[in-house]
C-alpha positions as CSV (number, residue, x, y, z in Angstrom):
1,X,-27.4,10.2,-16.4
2,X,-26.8,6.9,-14.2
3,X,-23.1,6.7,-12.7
4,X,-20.7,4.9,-14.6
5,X,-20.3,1.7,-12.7
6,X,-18.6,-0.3,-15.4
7,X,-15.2,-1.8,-13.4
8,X,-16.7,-0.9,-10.0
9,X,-16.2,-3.4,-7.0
10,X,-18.4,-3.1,-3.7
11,X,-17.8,-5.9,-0.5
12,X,-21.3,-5.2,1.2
13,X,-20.8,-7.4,5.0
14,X,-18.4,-9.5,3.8
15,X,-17.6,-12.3,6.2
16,X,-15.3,-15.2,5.4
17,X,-14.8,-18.2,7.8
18,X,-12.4,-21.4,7.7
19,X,-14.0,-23.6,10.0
20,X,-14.4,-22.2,13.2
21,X,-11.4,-19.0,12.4
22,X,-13.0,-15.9,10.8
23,X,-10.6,-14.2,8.6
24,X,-12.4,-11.3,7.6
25,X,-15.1,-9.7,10.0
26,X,-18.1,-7.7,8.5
27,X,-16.5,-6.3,5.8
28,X,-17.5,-3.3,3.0
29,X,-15.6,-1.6,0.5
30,X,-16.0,0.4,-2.6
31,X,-13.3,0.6,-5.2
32,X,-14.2,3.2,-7.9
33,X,-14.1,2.6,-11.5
34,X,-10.5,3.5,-13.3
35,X,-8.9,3.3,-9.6
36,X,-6.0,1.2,-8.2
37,X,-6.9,0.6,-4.7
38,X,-3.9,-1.6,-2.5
39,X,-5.2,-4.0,0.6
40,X,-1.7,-4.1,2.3
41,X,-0.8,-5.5,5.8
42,X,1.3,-7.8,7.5
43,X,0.6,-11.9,7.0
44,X,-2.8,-13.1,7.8
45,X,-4.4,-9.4,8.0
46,X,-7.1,-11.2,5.3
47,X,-5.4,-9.2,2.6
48,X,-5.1,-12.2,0.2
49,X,-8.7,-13.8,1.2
50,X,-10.7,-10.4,-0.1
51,X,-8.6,-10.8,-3.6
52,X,-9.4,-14.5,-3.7
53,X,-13.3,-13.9,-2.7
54,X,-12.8,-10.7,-5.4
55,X,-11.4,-13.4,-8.0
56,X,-14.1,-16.6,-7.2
57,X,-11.4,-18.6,-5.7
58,X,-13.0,-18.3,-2.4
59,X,-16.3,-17.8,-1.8
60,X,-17.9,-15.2,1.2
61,X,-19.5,-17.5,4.4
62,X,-21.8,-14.0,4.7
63,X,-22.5,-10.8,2.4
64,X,-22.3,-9.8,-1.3
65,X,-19.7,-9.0,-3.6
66,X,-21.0,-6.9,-7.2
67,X,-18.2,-6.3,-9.7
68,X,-19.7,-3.3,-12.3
69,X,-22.6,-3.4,-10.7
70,X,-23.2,-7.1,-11.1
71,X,-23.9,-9.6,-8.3
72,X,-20.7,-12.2,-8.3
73,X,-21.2,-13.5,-4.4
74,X,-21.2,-17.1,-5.8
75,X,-20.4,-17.4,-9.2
76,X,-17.3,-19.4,-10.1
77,X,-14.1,-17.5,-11.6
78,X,-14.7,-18.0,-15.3
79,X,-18.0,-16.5,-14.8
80,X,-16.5,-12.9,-13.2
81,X,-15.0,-9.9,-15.8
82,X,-11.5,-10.2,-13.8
83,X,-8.3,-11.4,-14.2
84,X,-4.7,-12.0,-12.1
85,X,-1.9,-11.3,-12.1
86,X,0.1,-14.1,-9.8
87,X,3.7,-13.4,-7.8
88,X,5.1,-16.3,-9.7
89,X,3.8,-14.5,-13.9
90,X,2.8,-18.2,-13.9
91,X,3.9,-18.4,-17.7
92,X,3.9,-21.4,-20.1
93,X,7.8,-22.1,-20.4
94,X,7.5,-23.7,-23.7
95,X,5.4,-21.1,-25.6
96,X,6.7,-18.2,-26.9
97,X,5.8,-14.7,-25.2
98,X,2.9,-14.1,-28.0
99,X,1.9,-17.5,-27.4
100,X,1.7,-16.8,-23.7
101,X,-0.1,-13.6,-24.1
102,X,-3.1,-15.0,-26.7
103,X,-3.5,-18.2,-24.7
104,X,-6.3,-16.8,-22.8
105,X,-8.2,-15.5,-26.1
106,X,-7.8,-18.2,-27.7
107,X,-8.8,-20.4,-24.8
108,X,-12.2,-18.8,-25.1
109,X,-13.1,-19.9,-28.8
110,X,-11.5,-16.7,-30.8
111,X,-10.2,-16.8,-34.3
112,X,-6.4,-17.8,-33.9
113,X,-5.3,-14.8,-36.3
114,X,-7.7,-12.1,-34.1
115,X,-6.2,-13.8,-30.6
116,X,-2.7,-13.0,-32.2
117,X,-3.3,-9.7,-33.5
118,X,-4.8,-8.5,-30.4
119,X,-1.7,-10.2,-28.3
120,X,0.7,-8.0,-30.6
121,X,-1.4,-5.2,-29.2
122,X,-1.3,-6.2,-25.6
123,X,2.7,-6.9,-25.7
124,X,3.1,-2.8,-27.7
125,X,0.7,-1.4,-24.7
126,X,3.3,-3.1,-22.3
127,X,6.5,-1.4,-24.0
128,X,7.4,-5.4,-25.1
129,X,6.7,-5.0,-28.8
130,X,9.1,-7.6,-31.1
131,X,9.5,-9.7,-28.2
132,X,6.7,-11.6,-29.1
133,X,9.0,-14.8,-30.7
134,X,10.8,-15.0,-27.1
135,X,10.7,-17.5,-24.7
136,X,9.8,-16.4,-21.1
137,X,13.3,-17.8,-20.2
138,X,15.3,-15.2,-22.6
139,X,13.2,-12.2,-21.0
140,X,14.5,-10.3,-17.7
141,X,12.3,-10.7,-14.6
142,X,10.7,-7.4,-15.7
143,X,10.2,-8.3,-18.7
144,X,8.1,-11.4,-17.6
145,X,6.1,-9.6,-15.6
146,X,5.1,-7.1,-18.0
147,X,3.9,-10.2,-20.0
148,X,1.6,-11.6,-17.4
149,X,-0.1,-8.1,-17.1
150,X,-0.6,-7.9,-21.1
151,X,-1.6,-11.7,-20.8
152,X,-4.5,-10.3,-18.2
153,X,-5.3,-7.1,-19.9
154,X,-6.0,-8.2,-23.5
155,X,-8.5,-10.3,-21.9
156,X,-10.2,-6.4,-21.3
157,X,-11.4,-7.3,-17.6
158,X,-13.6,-4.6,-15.8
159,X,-11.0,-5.3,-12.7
160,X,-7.4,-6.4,-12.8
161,X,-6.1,-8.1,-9.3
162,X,-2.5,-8.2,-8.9
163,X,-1.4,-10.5,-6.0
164,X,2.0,-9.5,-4.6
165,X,3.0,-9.0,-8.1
166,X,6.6,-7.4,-7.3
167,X,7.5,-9.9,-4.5
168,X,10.0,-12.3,-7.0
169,X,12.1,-8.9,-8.2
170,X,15.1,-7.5,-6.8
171,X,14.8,-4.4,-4.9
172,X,16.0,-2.0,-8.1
173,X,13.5,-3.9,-10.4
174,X,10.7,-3.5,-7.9
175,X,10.7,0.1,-8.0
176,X,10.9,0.3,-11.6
177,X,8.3,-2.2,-12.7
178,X,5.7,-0.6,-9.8
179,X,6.4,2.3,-11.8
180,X,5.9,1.0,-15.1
181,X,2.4,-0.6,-13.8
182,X,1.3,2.7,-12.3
183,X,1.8,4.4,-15.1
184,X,0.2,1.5,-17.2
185,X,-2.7,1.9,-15.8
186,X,-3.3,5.6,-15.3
187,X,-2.7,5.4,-19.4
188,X,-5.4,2.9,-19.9
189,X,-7.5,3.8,-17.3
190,X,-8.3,0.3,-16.2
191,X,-9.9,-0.7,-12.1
192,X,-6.8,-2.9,-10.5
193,X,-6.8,-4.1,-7.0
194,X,-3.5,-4.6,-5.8
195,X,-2.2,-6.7,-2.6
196,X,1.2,-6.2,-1.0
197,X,2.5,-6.1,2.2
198,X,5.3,-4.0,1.2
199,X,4.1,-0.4,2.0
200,X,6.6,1.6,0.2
201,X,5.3,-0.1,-2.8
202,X,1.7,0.7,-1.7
203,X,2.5,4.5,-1.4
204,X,4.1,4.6,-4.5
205,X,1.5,2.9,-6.9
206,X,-2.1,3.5,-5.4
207,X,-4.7,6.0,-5.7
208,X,-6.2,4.6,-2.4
209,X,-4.5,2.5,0.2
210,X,-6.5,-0.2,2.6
211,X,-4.5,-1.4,5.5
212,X,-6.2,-4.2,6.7
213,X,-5.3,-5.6,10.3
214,X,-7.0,-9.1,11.6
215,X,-9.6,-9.1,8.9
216,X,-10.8,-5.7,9.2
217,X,-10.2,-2.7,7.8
218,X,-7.7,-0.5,10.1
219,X,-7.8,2.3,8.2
220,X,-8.3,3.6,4.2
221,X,-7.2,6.5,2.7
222,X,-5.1,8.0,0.0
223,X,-1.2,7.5,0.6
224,X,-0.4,11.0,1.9
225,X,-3.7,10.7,4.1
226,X,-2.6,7.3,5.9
227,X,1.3,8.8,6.0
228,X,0.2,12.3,7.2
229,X,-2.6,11.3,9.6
230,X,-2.8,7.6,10.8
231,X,-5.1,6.5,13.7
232,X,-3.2,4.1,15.3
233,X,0.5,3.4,15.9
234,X,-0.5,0.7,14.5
235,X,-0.9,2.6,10.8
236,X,1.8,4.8,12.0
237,X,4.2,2.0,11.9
238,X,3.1,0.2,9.3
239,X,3.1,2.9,6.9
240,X,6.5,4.3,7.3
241,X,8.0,4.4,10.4
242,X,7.3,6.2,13.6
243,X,7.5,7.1,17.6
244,X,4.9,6.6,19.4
245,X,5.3,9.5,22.5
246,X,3.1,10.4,25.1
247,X,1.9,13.7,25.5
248,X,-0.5,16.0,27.2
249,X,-3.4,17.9,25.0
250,X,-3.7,21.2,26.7
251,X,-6.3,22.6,24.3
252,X,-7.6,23.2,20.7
253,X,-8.1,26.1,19.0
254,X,-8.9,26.7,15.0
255,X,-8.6,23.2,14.1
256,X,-5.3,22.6,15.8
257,X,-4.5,20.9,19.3
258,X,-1.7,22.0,21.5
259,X,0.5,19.9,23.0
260,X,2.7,19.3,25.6
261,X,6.0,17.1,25.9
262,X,7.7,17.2,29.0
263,X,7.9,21.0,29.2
264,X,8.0,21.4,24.9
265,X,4.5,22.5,23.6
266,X,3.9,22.1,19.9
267,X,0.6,22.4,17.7
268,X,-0.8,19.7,15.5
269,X,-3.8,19.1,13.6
270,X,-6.8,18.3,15.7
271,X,-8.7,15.1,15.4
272,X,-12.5,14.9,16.4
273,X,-11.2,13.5,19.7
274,X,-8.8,16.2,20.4
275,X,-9.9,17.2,24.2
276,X,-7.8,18.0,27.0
277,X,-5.8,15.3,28.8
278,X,-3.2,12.4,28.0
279,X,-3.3,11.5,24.1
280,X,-0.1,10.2,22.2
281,X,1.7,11.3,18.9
282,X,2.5,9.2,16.2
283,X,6.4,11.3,15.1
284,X,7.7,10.6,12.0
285,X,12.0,10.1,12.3
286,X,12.2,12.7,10.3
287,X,10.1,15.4,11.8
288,X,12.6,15.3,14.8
289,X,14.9,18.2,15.2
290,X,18.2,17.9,17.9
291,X,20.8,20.0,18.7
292,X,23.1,20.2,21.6
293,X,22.2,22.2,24.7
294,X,21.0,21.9,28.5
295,X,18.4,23.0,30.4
296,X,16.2,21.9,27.4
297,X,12.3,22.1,27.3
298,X,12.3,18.4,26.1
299,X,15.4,17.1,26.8
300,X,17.5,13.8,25.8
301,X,21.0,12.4,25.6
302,X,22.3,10.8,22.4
303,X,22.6,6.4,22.7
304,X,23.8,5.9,19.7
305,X,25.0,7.9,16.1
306,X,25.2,5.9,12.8
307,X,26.6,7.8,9.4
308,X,24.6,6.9,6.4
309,X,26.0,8.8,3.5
310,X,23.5,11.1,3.3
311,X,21.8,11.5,6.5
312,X,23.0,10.6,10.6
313,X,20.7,8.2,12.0
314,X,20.2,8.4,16.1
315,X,18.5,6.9,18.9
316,X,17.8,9.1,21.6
317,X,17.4,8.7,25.3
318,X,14.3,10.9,27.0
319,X,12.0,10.9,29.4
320,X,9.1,9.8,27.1
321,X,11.5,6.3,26.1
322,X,13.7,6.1,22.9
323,X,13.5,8.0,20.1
324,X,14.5,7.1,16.8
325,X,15.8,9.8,14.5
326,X,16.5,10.6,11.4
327,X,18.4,14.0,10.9
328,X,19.8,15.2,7.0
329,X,22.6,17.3,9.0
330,X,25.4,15.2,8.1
331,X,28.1,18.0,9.1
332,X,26.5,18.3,12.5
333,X,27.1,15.0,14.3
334,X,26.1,14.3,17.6
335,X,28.4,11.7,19.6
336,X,27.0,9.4,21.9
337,X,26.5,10.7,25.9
338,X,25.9,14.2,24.2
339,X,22.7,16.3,26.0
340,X,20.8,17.7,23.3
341,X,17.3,20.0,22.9
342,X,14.7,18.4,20.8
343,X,12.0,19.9,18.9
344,X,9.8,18.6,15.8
345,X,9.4,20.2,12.7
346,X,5.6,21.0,11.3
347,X,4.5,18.1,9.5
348,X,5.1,14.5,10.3
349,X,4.1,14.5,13.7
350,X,-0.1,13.3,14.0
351,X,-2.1,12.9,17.4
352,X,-3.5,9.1,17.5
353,X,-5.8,7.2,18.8
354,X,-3.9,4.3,20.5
């Protein structure tokens, strides 16, 4: 049986030049049907030009782009099985939500009565049924969103790009309309490609996550692979937060690689690169342990102590610079100009690559 490619997207040597500026290098990608893959980075990682090249609003200076299968390179956006979602819902004020959400149909010759029978549908699969008579204006900024999805999805696209779709939402909002999307489209099973440069909203939505950094891709992955096990301090960084320490690799064994900080030694997993000699860790704040002692195996003094409710946050003067940290032990405070003992816990700490 031939692989279902229906809703599949493949960037085979992309490249994309303005002028004499190349904002995407040599680029390939395959998105799986039923998938929502995110491109996040910072501003001008060429995050937004791959969805525009995805959507036909920019076309490729070099390679191919095949949507289910199908050769799109150059063909013009009403000619691709996609549609968007924009940052600003981009709704007609003056029609009402149903209006809003059968414009699209109806905009491509279908029956008036069919359009608005199947927009009924589209509002009930977005949890907005009996809002249709609404004006976008007497709906929440929630509630508008969820309107410009059902707008996109009745249209039954093999791909659905969302571009920075969140960005215009409070921070509550945000997290609960990212989950109402996710869960949207795990329900319905539709291919979505998401941009964002916001990567707590990445890690919470997306099957697969591709940081993108200067137009090529920096490192893809699932959300607990690129948290767990970045490649850079770069990734480390960018997806959560991290410390960046030096350290020695004095071996590997079974998979792992020992290491040494200043006299501390400490096992990680092993990377294909693992051999003996300098190499840095990528530490999450969290994966730090301190308490207060001398003589320490990796030392450090506390610089400064900050009570947040539910956790102390510290930075930490050593040998290897300042660490930030990030310690749940609210009833064990460390003042400032104390000598402590620091350790890491099991997981959050990853050996990089630079």
């Amino acid at each position: 049986m031939a692989p279902n490619v229906t809703g599949s997207v493949v960037f085979s040597n992309v490249k994309k030049q303005f002028g004499t500026f190349t904002a995407i290098h040599d680029l390939s990608l395959d998105i799986e049907p039923g998938t929502l893959v995110t491109l996040l980075g910072p501003s001008g990682c060429g995050k937004t030009t791959t969805l525009r090249m995805l959507a036909g609003l920019e076309h490729p200076t070099a390679g191919r782009i095949l949507i289910g299968g199908k050769d799109v390179t150059m063909l013009p956006a009403n000619e691709r099985d996609v549609s968007m979602v924009f940052q600003s819902y981009a709704l007609f004020p003056h029609m009402s939500v149903l209006e809003n959400v059968a414009y699209g149909l109806e905009s491509s010759k279908m029956k008036k009565a069919e359009a608005r029978e199947r927009a009924e549908e589209g509002l009930n699969q977005v949890g907005l049924a009996g809002y249709g008579q609404r004006l976008p204006a007497e709906l929440s900024g929630g509630q508008q969103q969820r309107v410009a999805v059902a707008r996109a999805l009745v249209l039954e696209p093999q791909v659905l790009l969302l571009d920075e779709p969140l960005s215009n939402l409070d921070a509550r909002l945000r997290r609960r309309v990212r989950t109402e999307i996710r869960e949207l489209q795990q329900r319905l099973g539709f291919t979505a490609v998401y941009v964002t440069h916001d990567q707590e909203e990445a890690l919470a939505v997306s099957d697969r996550i591709i940081v993108m950094q200067n137009g090529v891709v920096a490192q893809q992955g699932s959300p607990r692979e690129l948290y767990e096990a970045p490649v850079s301090s770069f990734i480390a960084d960018f997806i959560g937060e991290a410390n960046v320490v030096p350290c020695e690799v004095l071996r590997t064994e079974n998979g792992q690689a020992i290491v040494q900080v200043g006299k501390l030694e400490h096992r990680v997993p092993a990377r294909s690169h693992s051999v003996p000699g300098p190499a840095k860790l990528a530490v999450r704040p969290n994966a730090i342990t301190l308490s207060a002692a001398e003589n320490a195996a990796f030392p450090g003094r506390i610089k400064f102590m900050a009570y947040l409710g539910d956790h102390v946050e510290y930075e930490v003067e050593t040998e290897s610079g300042t660490l930030f940290v990030v310690d749940p032990a609210v009833d064990q405070r460390l003042e400032p100009g104390t000598n402590i003992s620091i350790g890491f816990h099991h997981r959050g700490i990853a050996l990089i690559n630079s």
